[in-house]
MARMIDO-199135 format. One record per residue: x, y, z of N, C-alpha, C, O, CB in turn. Coordinates in steps of 0.2 Angstrom, whole numbers, plus 5000, padded with zeros to 4 digits. Glycine has a CB too. Example, Ala and Ser with C-alpha at 12.3 -4.5 7.8 and 13.67 -1.06 7.14 Angstrom:
506649725039506249785039506649845039507149835042505749785045/506449895035506849955036506450005039506750065040507049975029/
//
This chain:
500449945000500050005000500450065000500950065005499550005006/500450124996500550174994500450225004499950245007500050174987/501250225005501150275011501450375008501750385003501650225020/501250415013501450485012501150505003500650474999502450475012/501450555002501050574997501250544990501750524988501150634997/500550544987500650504981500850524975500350534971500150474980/501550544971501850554968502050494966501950434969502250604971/502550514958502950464955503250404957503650414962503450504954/503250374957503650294960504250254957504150194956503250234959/504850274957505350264953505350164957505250134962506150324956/505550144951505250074950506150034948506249974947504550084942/506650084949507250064948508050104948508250144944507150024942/508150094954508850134959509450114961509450064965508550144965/509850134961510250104963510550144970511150154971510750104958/510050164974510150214978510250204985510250254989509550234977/510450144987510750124994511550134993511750114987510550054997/511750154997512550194995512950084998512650045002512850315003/513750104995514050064993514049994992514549954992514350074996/513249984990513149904988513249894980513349844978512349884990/513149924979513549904971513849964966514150014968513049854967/513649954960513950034957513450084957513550124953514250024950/513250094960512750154963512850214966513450244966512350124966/512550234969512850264976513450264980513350224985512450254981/513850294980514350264985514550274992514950254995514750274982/514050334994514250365003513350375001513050374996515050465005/513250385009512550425011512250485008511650495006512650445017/512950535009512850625004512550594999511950614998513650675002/512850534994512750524987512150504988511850544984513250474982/511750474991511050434993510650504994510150514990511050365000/510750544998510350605000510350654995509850684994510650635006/511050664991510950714986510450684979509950714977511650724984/510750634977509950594973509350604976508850634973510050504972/509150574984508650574985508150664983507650654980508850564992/508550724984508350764984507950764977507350754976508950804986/508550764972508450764965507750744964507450784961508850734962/507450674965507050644963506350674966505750674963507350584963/506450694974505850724975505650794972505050814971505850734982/506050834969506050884966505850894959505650944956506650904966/505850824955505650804951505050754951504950714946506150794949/504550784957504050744959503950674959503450654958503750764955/504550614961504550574964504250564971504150624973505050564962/504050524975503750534981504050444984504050444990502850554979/504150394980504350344982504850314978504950344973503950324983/505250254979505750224977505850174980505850154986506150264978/505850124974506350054974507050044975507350064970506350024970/507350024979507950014979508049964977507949914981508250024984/508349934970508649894967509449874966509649874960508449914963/509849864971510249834969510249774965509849734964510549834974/511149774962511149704956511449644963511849634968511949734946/510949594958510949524964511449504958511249504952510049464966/512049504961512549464955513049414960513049424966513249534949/513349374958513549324961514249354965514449324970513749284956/514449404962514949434967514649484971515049514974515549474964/514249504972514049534977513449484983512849494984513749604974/513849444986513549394989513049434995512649414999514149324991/513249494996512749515002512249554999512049595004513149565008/511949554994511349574992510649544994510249534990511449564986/510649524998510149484999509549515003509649575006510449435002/509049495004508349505006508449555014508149605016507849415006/508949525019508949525027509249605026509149655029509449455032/509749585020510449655020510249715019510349775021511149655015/509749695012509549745009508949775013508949835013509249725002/508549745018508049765022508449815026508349865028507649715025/509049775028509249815034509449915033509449955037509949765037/509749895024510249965022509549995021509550055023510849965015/509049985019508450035016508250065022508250125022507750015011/508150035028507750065033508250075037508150075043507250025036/508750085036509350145038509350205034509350265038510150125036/509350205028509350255023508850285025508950345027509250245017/508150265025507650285026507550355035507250405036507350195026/507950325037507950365044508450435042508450495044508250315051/508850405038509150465037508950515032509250565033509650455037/508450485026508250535025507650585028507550635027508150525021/507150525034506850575037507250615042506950665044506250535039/507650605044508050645049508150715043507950775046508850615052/508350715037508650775033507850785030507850815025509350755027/507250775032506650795028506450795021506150835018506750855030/506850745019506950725014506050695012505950665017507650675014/505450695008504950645008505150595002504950584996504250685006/505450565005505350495000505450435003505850435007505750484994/504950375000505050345005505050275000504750254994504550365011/505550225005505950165002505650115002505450095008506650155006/505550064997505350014997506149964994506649984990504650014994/505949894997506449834994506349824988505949874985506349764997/506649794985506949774978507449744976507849734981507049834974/507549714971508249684967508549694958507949694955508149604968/508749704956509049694949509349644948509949634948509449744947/508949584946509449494944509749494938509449504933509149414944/510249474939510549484932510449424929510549374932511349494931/510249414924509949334921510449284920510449284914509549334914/510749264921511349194919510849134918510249124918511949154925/511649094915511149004916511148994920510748954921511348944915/511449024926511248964934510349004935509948994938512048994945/510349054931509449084934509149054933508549074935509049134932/509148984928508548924927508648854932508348794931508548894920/509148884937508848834943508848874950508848844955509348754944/508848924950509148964956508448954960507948924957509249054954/508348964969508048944973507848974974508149024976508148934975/506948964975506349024979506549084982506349144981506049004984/506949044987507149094992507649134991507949164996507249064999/507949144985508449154984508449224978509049254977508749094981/507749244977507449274973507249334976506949344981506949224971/507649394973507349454978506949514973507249534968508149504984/506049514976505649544972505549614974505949634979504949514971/505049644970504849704972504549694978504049654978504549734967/504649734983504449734989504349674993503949674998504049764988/504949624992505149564993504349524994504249494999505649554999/503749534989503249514990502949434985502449394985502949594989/503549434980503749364977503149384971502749334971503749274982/502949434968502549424962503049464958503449424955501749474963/503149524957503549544952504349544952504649554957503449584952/504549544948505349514947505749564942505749564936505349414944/505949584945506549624940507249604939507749594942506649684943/507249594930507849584928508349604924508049654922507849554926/508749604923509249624919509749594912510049544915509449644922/510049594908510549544903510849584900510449624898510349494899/511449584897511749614892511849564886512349524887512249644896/511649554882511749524876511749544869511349594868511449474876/512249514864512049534855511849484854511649494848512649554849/511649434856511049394854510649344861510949324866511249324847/510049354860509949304867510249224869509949184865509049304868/510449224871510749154874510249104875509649114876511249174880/510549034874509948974874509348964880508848954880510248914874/510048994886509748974892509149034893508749014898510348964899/508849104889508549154889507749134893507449144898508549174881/507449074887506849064889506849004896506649014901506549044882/507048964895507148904902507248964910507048944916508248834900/507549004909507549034914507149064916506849054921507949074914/507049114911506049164911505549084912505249094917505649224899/505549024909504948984912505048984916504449004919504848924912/505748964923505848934930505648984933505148974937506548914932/506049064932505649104938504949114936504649104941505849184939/504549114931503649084931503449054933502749064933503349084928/503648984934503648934936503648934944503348884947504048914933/503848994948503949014956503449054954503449094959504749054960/503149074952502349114952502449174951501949204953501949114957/503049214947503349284946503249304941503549284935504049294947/502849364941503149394933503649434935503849464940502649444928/504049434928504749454926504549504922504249504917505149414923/505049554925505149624919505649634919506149624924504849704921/505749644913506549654910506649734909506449784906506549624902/507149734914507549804915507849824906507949774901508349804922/507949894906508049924898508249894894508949884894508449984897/507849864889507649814885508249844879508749814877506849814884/507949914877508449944874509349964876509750014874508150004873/509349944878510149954881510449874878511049874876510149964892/510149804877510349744874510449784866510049824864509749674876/510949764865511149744856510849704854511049704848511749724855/510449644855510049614855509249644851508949644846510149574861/509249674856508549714853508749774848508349784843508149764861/509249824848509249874845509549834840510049864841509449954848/509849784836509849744831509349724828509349724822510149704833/508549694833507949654830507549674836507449634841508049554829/507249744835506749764840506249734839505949724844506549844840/505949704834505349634835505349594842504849564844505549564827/505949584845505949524848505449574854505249534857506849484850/505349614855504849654860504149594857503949544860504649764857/504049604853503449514854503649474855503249454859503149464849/504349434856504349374860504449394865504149354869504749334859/504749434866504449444875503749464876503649484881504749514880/503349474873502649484874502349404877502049384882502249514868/502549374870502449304870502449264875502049224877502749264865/503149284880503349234885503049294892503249284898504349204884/502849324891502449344895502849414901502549434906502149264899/503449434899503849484899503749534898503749554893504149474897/503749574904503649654904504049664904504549634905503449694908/504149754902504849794899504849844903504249864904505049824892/505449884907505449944909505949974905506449944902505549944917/505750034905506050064901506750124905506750124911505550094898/507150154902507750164907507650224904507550224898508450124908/507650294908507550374910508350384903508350404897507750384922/508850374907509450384903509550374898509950414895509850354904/509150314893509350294888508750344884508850334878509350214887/508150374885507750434884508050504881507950534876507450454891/508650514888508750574888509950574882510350624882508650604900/510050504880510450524875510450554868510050604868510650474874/510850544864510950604856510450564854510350504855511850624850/509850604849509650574846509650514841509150474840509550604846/510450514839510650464833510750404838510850344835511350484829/510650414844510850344850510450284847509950304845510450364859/510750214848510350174847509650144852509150114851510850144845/510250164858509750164864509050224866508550214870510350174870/509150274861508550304861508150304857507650334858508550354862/508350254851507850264844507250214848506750234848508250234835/507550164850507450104852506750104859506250064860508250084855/507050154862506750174869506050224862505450204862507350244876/506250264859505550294859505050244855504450224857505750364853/505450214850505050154846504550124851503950124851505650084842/504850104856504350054861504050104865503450094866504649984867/504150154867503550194869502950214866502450224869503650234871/503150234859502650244853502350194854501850204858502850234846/502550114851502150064852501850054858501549994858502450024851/501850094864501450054869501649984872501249944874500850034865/502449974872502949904874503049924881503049874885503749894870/503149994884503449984891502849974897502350004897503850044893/503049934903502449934907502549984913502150014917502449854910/503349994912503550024917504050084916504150084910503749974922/504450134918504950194917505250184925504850194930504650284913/505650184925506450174928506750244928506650294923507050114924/507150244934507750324931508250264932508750274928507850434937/508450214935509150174935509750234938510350224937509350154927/509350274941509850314943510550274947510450214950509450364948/511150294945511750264949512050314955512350294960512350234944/512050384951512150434954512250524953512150544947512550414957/512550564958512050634956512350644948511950644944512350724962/512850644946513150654940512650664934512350714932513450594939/512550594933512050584930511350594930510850594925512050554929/511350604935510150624935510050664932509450674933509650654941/510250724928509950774924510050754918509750784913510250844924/510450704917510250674910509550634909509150624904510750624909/509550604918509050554918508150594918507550574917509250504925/508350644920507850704922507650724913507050734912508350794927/508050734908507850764904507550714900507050734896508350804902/507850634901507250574897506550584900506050564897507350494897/506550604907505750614910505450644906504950624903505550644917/505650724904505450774899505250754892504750774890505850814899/505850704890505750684881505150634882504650624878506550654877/505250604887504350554888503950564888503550534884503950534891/503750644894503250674892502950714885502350724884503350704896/503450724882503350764875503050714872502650724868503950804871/503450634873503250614865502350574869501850564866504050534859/502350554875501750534877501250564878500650554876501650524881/501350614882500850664886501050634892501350574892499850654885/500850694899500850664905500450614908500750564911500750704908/499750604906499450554909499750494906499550444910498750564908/500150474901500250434898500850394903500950334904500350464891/501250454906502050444908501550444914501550384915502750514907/501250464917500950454926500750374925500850334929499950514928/500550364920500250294921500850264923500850244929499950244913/501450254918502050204919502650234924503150204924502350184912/502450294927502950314931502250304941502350314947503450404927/501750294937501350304946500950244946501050194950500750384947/500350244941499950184941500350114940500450064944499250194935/500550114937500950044935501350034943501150004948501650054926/501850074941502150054948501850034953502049994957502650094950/501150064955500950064962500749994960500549994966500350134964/500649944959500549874957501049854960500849804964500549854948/501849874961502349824964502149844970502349804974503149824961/501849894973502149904982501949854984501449814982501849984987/502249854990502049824996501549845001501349815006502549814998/
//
C-alpha cells in the first residue's frame, strides 16, 4: 500500500550507498534522494544488482540498508520513501536458482525484476524466464533497449510479449543524442505501447539530469497522463 504522498514511483535505483555501482556514501544517497523528490518522485525502489559477486545482496541486508537510509532521510526531511527490491542479472544458473533466493519487488514474490546484456539472446533465455514463472513471478525486463540484441531486432519485443515479459524502460537511455541506438529503440517501444513500466536506474548525482531530461522527452512524445500511468499507476501494482 502506497504510504505519504502519492507522487511518481521510481520502479528502479540504485540508491542504497556502497552496495554496488550505485551510490557510493550516504551524501550520494541523500543528494539523489533530493533530486528525485524535486522532480516529483514521492517513492522508490531500491534495486540493487543480485550478481554472484556481490553475495550480500540479499533480502535480510537489503532490508536492513533501506530502513537505515530511510531514517536518514527522514531525519534530513527528505519525503521519500523506500521500498525493497532487486535487479537479477539473468545467467544460466537463473534456470535453477532457489525460491528463496529470489529478491522481488517489495520482497512480496509476484514481480521480478531483471536484467541481461546480450547481442543475441542466449539458449538458456527462455528455460530461465519459464523457471522464475514457474515460482509464480512475473518478470520484467529492465531496459530492454540497452541489449544489442533488441536494437539489432526490436521485433523480439513480441517474444517477450509471447513469453509473458514486461519491459521497463530506462530514464537515461530517453534522455541520450538522438542518433543513440538506445533512444531510437526506447522511443519506438513507447510509441508502440511496449513499456509497462519507466525506471530512472539512477546510479548517481552525475547523471540524473540526464535521467531528468528522458522524463521530459517522455512526456513530450506521450503526454503526462500517459508517463503518470508508467511512472505511478503501473508501479503502484509492485508496492507492498
Amino acid at each position: 500500500m502506497l504510504s505519504g504522498a502519492p507522487g511518481r514511483i521510481d520502479v528502479h535505483s540504485h540508491l542504497l550507498p556502497g552496495v554496488d555501482d550505485g551510490c557510493q556514501t550516504l551524501e550520494d544517497s541523500l543528494a539523489c534522494a533530493r533530486v528525485m523528490v524535486e522532480n516529483g518522485y514521492s517513492h522508490s525502489f531500491c534495486t540493487p544488482h543480485i550478481w554472484p559477486s556481490l553475495p550480500n545482496n540479499i533480502p535480510p541486508i537489503i532490508t536492513e540498508k533501506i530502513a537505515a537510509l530511510q531514517r536518514a532521510l527522514d531525519e534530513q526531511h527528505i519525503p521519500l520513501r523506500l521500498a525493497p527490491g532487486g535487479e537479477l542479472n539473468l545467467i544460466e544458473a537463473t534456470a535453477s536458482l532457489n525460491y528463496e533466493d529470489v529478491v522481488t519487488y517489495g520482497l512480496q514474490r509476484k514481480y521480478l525484476l531483471i536484467d541481461m546484456w546480450a547481442n543475441k539472446l542466449p539458449p538458456f533465455f527462455e528455460p530461465a524466464i519459464r523457471h522464475l514463472q514457474s515460482l509464480g513471478l512475473t518478470v520484467i525486463l529492465a531496459h530492454p533497449e540497452r541489449m544489442r540484441a533488441v536494437q539489432d531486432d526490436p521485433a523480439l519485443a513480441d517474444y517477450f510479449a509471447q513469453l509473458g515479459v514486461l519491459l521497463q524502460c530506462n530514464l537515461q537511455c530517453l534522455g541520450d543524442p538522438p542518433h543513440a541506438s538506445t533512444r531510437r529503440v526506447a522511443e519506438r517501444f513507447l510509441e508502440e505501447d511496449r513499456y509497462f513500466l519507466i525506471g530512472s536506474d539512477l546510479h548517481n548525482l552525475t547523471s540524473l539530469p540526464l535521467r531528468m531530461r528522458g522524463l521530459a522527452r517522455a512526456m513530450g512524445l506521450l503526454g503526462n497522463d500517459k508517463v503518470w500511468q508508467l511512472t505511478h499507476d503501473n508501479p503502484a501494482l509492485l508496492m507492498p
